[in-house]
C-alpha positions as a printed Julia matrix, in Angstrom:
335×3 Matrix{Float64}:
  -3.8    -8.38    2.36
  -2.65   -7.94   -1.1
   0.77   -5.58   -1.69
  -0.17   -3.3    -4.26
   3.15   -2.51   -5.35
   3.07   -5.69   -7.13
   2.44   -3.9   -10.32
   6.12   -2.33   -9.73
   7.46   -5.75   -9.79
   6.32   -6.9   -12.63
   7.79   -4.41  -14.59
   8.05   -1.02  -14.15
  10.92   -0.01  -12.25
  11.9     2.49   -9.71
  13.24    5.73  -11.93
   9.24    5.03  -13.61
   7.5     5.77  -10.23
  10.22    8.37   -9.22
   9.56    9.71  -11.92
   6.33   10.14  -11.4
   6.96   11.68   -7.32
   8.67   14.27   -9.55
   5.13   15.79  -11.4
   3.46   15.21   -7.99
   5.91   17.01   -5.43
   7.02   19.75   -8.27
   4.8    22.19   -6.07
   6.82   24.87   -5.22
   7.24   24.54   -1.3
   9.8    23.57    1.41
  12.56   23.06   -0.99
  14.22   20.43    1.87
  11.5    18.11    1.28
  10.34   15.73   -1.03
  11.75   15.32   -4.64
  12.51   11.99   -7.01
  15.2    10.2    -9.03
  14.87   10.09  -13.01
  17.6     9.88  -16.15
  15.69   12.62  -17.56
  17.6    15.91  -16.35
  15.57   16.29  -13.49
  16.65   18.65  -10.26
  19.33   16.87   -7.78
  18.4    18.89   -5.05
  14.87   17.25   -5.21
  16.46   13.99   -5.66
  18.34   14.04   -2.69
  15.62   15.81   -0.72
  13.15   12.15   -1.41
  15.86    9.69   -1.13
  16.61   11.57    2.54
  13.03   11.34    3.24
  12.45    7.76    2.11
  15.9     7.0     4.29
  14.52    8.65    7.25
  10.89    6.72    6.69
  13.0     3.52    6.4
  15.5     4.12    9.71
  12.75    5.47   11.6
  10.95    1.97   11.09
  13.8     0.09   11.61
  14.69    2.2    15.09
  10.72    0.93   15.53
  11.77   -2.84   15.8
  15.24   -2.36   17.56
  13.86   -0.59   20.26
  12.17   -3.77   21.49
  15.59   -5.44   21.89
  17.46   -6.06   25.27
  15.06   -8.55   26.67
  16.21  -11.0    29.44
  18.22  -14.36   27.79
  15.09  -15.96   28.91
  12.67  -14.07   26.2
  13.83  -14.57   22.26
  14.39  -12.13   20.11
  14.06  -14.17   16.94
  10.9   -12.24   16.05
  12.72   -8.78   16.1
  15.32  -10.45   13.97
  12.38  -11.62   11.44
  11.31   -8.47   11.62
  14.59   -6.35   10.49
  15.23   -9.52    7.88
  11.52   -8.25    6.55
  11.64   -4.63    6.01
  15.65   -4.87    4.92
  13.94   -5.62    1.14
  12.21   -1.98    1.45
  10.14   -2.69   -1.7
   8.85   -0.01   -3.6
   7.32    2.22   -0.58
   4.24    3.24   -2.78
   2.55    4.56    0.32
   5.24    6.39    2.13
   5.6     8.04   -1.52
   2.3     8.76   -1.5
   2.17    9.95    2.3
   5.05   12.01    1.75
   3.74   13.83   -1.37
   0.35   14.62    0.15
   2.16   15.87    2.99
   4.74   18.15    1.31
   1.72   19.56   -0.7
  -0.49   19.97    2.27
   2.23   21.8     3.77
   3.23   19.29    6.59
   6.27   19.6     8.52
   9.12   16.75    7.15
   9.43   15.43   10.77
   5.75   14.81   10.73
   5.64   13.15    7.41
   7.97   10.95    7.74
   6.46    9.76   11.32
   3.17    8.99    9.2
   4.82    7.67    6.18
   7.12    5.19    8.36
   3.74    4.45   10.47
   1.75    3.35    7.44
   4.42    1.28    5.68
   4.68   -0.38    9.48
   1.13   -1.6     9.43
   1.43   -2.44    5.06
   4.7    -4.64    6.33
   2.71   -6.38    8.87
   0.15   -7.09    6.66
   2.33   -8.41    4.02
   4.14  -10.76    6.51
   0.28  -12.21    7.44
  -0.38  -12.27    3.75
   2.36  -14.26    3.13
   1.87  -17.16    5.5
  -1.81  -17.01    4.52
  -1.5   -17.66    1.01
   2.09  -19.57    1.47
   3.64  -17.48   -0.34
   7.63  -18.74   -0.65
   9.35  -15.0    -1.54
   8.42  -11.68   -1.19
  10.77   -8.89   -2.54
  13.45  -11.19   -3.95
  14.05  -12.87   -0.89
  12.4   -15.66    1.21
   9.12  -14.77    2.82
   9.25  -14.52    6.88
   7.14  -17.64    6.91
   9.2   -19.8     4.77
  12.51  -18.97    6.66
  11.63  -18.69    9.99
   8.59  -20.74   10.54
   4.45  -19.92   10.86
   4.5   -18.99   14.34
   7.65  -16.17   14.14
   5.71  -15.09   11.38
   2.45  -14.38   13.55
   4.92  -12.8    15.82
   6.53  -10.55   13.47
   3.03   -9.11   11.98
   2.1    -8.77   15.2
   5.37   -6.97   16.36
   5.16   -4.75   13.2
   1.61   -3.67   13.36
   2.32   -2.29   17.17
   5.32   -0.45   15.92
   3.09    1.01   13.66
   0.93    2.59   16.47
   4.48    3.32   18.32
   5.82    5.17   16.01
   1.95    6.74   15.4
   2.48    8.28   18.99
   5.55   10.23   18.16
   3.2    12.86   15.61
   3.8    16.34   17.57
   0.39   17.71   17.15
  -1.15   16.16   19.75
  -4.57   18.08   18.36
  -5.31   15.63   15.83
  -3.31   12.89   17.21
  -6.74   11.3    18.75
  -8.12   11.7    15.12
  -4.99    9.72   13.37
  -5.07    6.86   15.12
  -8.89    6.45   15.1
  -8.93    6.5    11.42
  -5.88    4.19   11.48
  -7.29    1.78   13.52
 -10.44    1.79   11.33
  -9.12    1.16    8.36
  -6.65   -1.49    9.66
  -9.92   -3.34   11.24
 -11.33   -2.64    7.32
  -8.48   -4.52    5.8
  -8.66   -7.42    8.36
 -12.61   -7.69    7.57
 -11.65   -8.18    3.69
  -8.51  -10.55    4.39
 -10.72  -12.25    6.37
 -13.66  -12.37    3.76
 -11.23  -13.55    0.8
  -9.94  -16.5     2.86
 -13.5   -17.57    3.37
 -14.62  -17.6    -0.22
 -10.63  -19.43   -1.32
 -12.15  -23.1    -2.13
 -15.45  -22.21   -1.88
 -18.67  -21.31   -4.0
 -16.92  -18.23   -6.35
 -19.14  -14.77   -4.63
 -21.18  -12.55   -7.08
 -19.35   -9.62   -8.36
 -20.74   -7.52   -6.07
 -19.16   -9.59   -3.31
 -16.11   -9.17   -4.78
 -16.2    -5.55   -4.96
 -16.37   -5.49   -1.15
 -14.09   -7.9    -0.47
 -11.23   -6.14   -2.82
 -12.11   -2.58   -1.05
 -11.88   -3.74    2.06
  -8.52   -5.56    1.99
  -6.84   -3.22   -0.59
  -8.64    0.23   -0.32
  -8.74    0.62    3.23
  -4.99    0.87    3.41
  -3.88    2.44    0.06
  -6.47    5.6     1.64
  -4.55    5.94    4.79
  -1.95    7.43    3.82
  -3.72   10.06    1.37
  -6.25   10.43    4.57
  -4.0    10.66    7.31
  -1.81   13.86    5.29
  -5.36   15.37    4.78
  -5.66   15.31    8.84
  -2.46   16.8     8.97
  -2.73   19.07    6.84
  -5.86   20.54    8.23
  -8.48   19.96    5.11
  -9.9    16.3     7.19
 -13.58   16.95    5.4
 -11.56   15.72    2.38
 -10.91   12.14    3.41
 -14.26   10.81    1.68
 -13.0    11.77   -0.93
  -9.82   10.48   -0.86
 -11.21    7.45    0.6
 -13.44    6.85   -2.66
 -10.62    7.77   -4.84
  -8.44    4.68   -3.29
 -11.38    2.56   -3.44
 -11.72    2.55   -7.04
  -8.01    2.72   -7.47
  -7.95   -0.7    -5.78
 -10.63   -2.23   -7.67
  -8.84   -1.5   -11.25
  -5.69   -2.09   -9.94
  -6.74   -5.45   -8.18
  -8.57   -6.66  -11.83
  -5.47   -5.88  -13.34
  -3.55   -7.99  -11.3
  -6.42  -10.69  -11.81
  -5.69  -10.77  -15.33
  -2.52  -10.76  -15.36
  -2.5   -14.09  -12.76
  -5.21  -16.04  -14.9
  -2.87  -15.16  -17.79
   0.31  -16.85  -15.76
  -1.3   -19.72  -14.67
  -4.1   -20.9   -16.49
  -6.2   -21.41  -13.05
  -4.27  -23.88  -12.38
  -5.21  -25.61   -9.14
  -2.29  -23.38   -7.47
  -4.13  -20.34   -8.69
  -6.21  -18.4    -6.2
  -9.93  -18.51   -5.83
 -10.85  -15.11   -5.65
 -10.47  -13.55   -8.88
 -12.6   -11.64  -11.18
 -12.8   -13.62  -14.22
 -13.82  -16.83  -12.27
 -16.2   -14.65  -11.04
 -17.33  -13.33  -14.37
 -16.87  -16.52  -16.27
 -19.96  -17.95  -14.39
 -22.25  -16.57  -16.62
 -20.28  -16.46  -19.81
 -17.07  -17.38  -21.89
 -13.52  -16.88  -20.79
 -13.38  -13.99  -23.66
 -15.94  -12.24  -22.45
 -15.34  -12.01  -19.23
 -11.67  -10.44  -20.07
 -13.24   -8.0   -22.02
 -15.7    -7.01  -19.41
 -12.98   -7.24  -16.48
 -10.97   -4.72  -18.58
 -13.34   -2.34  -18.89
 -14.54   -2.46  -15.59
 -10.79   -1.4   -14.6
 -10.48    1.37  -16.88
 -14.31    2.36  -15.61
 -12.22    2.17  -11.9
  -9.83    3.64  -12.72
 -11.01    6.93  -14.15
 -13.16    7.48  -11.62
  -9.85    7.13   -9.12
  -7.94   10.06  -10.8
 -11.29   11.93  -11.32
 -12.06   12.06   -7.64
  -8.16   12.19   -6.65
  -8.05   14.97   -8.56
 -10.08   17.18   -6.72
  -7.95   16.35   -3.52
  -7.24   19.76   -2.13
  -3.65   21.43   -3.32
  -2.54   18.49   -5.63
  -2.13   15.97   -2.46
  -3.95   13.28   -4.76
  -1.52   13.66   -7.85
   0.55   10.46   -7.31
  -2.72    8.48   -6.9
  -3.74    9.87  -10.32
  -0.27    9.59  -12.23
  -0.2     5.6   -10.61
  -3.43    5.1   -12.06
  -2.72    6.49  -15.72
  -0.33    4.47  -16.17
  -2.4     1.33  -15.31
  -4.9     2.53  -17.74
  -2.14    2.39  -20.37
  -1.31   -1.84  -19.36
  -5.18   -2.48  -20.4
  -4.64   -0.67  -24.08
């Protein structure tokens, strides 16, 4: 399942999306919670108040996976060790930023949030490690992917061990009220992600799928989970008859942000025989020129993409203003 942070690492850096936590979480309530770093004179106390969060996201995961230690000499533990090697590069934690701001402007406890921030970047980790020995990818995060230094089958393991810590960790959300509801829709859309992973390994080295195809394949592998954590704060939070929307709003974030990334990969390599399959100008360039497929695969981004921050803008009590913010300034790559 693709990591949609990916745009971070290829060149905007962390103060940028800080940065932009700051105009989402500026709403004036509990002062303890969530706030961002930035050069640009911005308040301390909020800094300190996200970094705390983000800490407590990251050692609540990692508690997650040493938990499952002490096993008999008999049973190995190199899978837990995979595991802690994995989420040690913490990456950009796009959707615990994203959980986290929802949350703090939905007016959800920082306990809570954090339990469904660390849950969601549980099952994103997992899916990354799968991802990884799928595609054979050799590094992930400036580091060597779980795959490549511990072998295929520790890396089955460790997806495996991550994506159950996900539902562990799930467990420990205090309202037991909606608890039923949260992991319903997370098991949904983690079964929705699995059904696109699934559908993009089936077309790799196969006939290229019609763009329509590959509109379903991209919003099932990337939307499902970029809309969890947006959906699950909205549970939380008590306004649940707005997850459509947010779901809608990720789904066309995904598909401009997933053509973006398409570009910029058939600019790297050329389609070279390395090059994946499944991208949107091989799909375009069927029925025309190289040229004019870019042109068309940049405007169906920007077409995505304001019709993300349109609908993630009328999120209830700004909990959709990080979606938007990421999403200008993808619009601003395709100018």
């Amino acid at each position: 399942m693709t990591d949609l942070t990916k745009e971070y690492d290829r060149g905007s850096d962390l103060e940028t999306l800080n940065a932009v936590s700051l105009r989402m979480t500026s709403v004036p309530t509990q002062p303890s919670f969530v706030g961002v770093v930035s050069k640009s004179g911005v308040d301390t106390q909020n800094i300190h108040a996200l970094n705390l969060s983000l800490a407590q996201v990251q050692a609540k995961m990692t508690d997650a996976v040493n938990a499952l230690g002490g096993e008999p000499l008999a049973l190995s533990t190199i899978a837990i060790q995979a595991a802690l090697y994995h989420l040690k590069a913490e990456g950009q934690q796009v959707r615990a930023r994203i959980a986290l701001g929802a949350c703090r402007a939905l007016n959800v406890e920082t306990k809570d949030a954090v339990t469904l921030a660390a849950a969601i970047e549980l099952l994103h980790n997992a899916s990354l490690v799968h991802d990884d020995l799928q595609d054979r990818d050799l590094e992930r995060r400036g580091q060597k992917t779980v795959w490549s230094k511990y072998g295929d089958n520790t890396a089955i393991c460790v997806g495996d061990l991550l994506l159950s810590c996900s539902y562990g960790v799930l467990a420990q959300y205090r309202d037991t009220s909606v608890l039923g509801a949260l992991v319903t829709l997370m098991h949904t859309r983690t079964a929705q992600a699995v059904r696109g992973q699934n559908a993009d390994l089936v077309f790799q080295n196969k006939t290229l799928p019609d763009l329509n195809v590959y509109k379903q394949i991209v919003i099932a592998k990337s939307g499902a989970l970029l809309s969890l954590p947006l959906e699950l704060a909205l549970i939380a939070g008590g306004h649940s008859a707005s997850c459509k929307s947010a779901l809608k709003a990720a789904q066309a974030f995904s598909m401009g942000y997933q053509i973006i990334d398409d570009l910029d990969d058939y600019q790297s390599d050329q389609l070279r025989a390395t090059a994946k399959v499944l991208n949107v100008l091989q799909v375009l360039n069927g029925a025309t020129n190289i040229l004019t497929a870019q042109a068309q695969a940049r405007q169906l981004a920007r077409e995505h993409l304001l019709e993300s921050m349109g609908l993630a803008d009328t999120l209830p009590m700004g909990s959709g203003s990080l979606l938007v913010q990421i999403a200008k300034k993808l619009l601003a790559r395709l100018e």
